[in-house]
C-alpha positions as CSV (number, residue, x, y, z in Angstrom):
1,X,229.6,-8.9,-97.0
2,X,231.3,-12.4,-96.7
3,X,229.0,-14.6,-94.2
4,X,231.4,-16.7,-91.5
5,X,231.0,-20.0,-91.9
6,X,229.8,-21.8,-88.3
7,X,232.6,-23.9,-86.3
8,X,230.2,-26.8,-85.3
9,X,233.2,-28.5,-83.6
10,X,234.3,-25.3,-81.1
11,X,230.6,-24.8,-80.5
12,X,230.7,-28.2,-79.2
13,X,233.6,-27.8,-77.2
14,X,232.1,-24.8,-75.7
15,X,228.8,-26.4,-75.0
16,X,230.8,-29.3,-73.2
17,X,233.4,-27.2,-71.6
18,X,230.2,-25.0,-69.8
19,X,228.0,-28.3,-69.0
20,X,231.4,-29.7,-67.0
21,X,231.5,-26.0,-65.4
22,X,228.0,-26.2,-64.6
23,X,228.8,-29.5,-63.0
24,X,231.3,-29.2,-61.2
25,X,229.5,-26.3,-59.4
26,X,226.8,-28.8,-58.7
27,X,228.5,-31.0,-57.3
28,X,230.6,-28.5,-55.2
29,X,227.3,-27.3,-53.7
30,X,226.1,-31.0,-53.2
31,X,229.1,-31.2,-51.1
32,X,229.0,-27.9,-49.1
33,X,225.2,-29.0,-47.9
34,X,225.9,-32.6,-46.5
35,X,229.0,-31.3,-44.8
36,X,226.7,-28.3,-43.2
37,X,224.2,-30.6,-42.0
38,X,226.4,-33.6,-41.4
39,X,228.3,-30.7,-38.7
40,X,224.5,-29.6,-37.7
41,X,223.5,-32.9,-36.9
42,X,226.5,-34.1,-35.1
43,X,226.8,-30.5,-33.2
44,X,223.1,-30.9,-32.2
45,X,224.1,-34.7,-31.4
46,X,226.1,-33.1,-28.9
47,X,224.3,-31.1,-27.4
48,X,220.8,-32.9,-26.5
49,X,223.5,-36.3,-25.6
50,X,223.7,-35.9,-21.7
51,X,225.1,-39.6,-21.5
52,X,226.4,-41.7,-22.7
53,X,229.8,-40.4,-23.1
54,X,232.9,-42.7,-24.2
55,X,235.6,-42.3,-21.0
56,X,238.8,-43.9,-21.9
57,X,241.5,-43.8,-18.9
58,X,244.6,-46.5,-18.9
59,X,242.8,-49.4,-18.3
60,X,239.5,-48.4,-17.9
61,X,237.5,-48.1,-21.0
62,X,234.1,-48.2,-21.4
63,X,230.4,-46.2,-22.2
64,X,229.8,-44.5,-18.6
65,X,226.2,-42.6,-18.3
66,X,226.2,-39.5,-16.9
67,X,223.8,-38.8,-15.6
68,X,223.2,-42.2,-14.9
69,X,220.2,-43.7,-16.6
70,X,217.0,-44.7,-14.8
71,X,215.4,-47.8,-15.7
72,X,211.9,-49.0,-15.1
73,X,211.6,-52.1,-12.6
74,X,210.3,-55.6,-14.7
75,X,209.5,-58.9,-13.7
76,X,210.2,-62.1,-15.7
77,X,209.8,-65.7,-15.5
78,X,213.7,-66.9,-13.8
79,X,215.4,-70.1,-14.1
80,X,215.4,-69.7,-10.2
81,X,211.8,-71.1,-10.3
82,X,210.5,-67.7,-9.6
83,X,209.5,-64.4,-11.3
84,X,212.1,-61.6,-10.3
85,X,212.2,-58.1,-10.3
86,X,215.3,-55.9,-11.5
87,X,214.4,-54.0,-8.5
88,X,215.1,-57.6,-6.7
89,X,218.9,-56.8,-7.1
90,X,218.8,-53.6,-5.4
91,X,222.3,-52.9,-3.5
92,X,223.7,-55.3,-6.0
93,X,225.4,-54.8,-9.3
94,X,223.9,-56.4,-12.2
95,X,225.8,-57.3,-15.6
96,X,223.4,-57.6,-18.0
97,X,223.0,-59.1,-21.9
98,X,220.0,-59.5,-23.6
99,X,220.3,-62.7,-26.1
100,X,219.2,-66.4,-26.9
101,X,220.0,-69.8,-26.8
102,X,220.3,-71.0,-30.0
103,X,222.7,-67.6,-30.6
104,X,225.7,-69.3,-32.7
105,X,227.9,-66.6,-31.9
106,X,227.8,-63.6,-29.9
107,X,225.4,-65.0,-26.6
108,X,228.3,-67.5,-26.0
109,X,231.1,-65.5,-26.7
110,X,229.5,-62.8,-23.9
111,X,228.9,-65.6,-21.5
112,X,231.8,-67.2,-21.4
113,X,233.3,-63.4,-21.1
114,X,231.3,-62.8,-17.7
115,X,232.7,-66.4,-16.3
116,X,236.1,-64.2,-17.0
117,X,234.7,-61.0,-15.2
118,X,233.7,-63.2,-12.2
119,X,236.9,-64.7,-11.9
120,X,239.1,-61.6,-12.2
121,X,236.4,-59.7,-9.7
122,X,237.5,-62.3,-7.1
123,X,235.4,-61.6,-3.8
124,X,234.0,-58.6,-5.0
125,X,232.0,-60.4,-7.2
126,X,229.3,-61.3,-4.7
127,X,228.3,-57.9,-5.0
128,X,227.8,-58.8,-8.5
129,X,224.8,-60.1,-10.4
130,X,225.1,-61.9,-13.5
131,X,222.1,-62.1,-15.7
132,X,221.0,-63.3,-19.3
133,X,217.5,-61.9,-20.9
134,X,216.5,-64.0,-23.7
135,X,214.9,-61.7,-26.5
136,X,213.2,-65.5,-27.9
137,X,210.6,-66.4,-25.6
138,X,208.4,-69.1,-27.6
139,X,211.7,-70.9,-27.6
140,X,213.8,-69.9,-24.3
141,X,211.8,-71.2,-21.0
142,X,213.2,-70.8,-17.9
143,X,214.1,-74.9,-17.7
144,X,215.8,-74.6,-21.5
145,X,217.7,-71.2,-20.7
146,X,218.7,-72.9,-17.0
147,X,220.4,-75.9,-19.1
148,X,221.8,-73.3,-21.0
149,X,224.0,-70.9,-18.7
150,X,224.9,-73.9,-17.1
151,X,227.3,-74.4,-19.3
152,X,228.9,-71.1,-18.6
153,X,228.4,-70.5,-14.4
154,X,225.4,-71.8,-12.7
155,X,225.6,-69.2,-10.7
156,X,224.4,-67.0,-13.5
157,X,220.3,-65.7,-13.0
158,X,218.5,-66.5,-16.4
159,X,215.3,-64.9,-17.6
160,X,212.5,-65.9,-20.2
161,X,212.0,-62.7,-22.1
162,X,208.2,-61.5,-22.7
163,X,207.8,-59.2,-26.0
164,X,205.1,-56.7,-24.1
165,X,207.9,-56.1,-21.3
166,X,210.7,-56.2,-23.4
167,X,209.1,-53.6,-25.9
168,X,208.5,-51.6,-22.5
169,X,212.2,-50.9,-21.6
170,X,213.6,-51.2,-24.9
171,X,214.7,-47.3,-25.2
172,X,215.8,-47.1,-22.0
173,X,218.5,-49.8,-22.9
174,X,218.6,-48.9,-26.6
175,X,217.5,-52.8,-27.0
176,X,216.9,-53.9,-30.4
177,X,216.0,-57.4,-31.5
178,X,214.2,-58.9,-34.5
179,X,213.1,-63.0,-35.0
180,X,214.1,-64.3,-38.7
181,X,211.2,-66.4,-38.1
182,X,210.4,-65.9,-42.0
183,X,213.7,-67.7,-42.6
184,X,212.7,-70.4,-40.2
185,X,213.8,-74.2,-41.5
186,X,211.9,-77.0,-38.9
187,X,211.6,-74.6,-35.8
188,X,215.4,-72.9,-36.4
189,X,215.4,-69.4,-36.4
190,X,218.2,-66.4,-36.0
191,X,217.4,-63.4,-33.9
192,X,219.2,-60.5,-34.8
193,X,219.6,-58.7,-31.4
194,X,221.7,-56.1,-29.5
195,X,225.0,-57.1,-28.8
196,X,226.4,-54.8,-25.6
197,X,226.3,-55.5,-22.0
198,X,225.1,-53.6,-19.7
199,X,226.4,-52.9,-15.9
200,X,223.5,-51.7,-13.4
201,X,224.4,-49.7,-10.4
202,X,223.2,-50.8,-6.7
203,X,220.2,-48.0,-6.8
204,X,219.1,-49.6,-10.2
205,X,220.6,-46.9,-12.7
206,X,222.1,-48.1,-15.5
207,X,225.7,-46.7,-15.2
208,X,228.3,-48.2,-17.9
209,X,228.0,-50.5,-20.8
210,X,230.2,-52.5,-22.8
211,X,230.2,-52.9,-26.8
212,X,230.4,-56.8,-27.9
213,X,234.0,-58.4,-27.8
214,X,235.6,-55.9,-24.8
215,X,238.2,-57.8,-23.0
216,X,236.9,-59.5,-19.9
217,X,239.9,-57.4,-18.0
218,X,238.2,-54.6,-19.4
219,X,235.0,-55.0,-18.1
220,X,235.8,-56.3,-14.6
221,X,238.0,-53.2,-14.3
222,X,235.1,-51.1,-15.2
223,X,233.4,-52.3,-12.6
224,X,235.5,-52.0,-9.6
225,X,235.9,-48.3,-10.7
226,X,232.3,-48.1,-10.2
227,X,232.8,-50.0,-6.7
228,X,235.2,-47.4,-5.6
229,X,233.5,-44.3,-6.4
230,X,230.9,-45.6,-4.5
231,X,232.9,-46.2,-1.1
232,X,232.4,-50.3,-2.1
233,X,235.6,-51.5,-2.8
């Protein structure tokens, strides 16, 4: 009997041909698993998320919470002169953006956006409250922030942020903020910080908030939506 002699070359091809079977399969069922839990997580998102939710009607546009969000009363150092309370502002709506004053971008950029909101708000906006946070305490005092805003409306409340409160209500506000103080070059420092503002409702409830950049118009008309639903328009 006549012994076949061995195709090396089709063996090969057959080893080959079942490795790119093998992973194709693989990688098929790679992909089935992140798109099952990428729809479990954002399902699940969905579900446990009772605000904020993303209302978008003609020219009203911004992140409403409902329910609205309560927020724990703190007290910081003012460039009033005084320590204030958020629960100082009661009956009042308060526009609120946590920054610094050596911020090259985004701080005056938002500032200069709630001189707009005022404006546009007319008389309505002495039932509004305009306030800056600085998440840079060592460097923001009241008398530095004071010099600060007053570039922008002095008008404007600013307060000297304190790490132990700000770390206190950060959740609540989904506040983030880090010092580059490792980066620091004679004293100058970046702080890489949250960017939205936030409106404040007269009982104290964080009601809407506003990703960096929305158009003043935006903003102001978010607000005296808010006004009218409750009877203060």
């Amino acid at each position: 009997m006549t012994e076949q002699p061995i195709d090396k070359s089709s063996q090969h091809r057959k080893r080959r041909l079942n490795l790119l079977v093998i992973s194709s399969i693989t990688s098929g069922i790679f992909l089935i698993i992140v798109a099952f839990i990428y729809v479990l997580w954002f399902s699940t998102g969905r579900q446990e998320v009772r605000g904020p939710a993303i209302v978008t009607s003609g020219e009203y546009t911004g992140t409403v919470y409902d329910p609205p969000t309560e927020i724990d009363d703190f007290a910081l150092p003012t460039t009033t002169g005084t320590e204030m309370s958020l629960s100082d502002f009661r009956e009042r709506y308060v526009l609120l953006f946590f920054g610094y004053t050596n911020c090259p971008d985004v701080c005056p950029t938002t500032l200069a956006e709630f001189r707009q909101v005022k404006e546009m708000l007319g008389e309505k906006a002495d039932q509004v409250t305009f306030i800056f946070i600085s998440v840079d305490g060592p460097r923001d005092t009241p008398e530095v922030i004071a010099e600060y805003i007053g570039r922008f409306d002095a008008e404007f409340i600013g307060m000297s942020g304190i790490d132990e409160i700000l770390r206190g209500i950060d959740e609540q506000f989904g506040l983030y903020y880090e010092p580059l103080v490792e980066n620091a070059t004679d004293g100058y420092y970046l702080v890489n910080h949250t960017s939205r503002s936030f409106l404040i409702g007269p009982q104290g409830q964080l009601r809407m908030s506003f990703s960096y950049g929305t158009d003043a118009e935006i903003i102001s008309n978010g607000i005296r939506r808010l006004m009218q639903q409750d009877g203060r328009l």
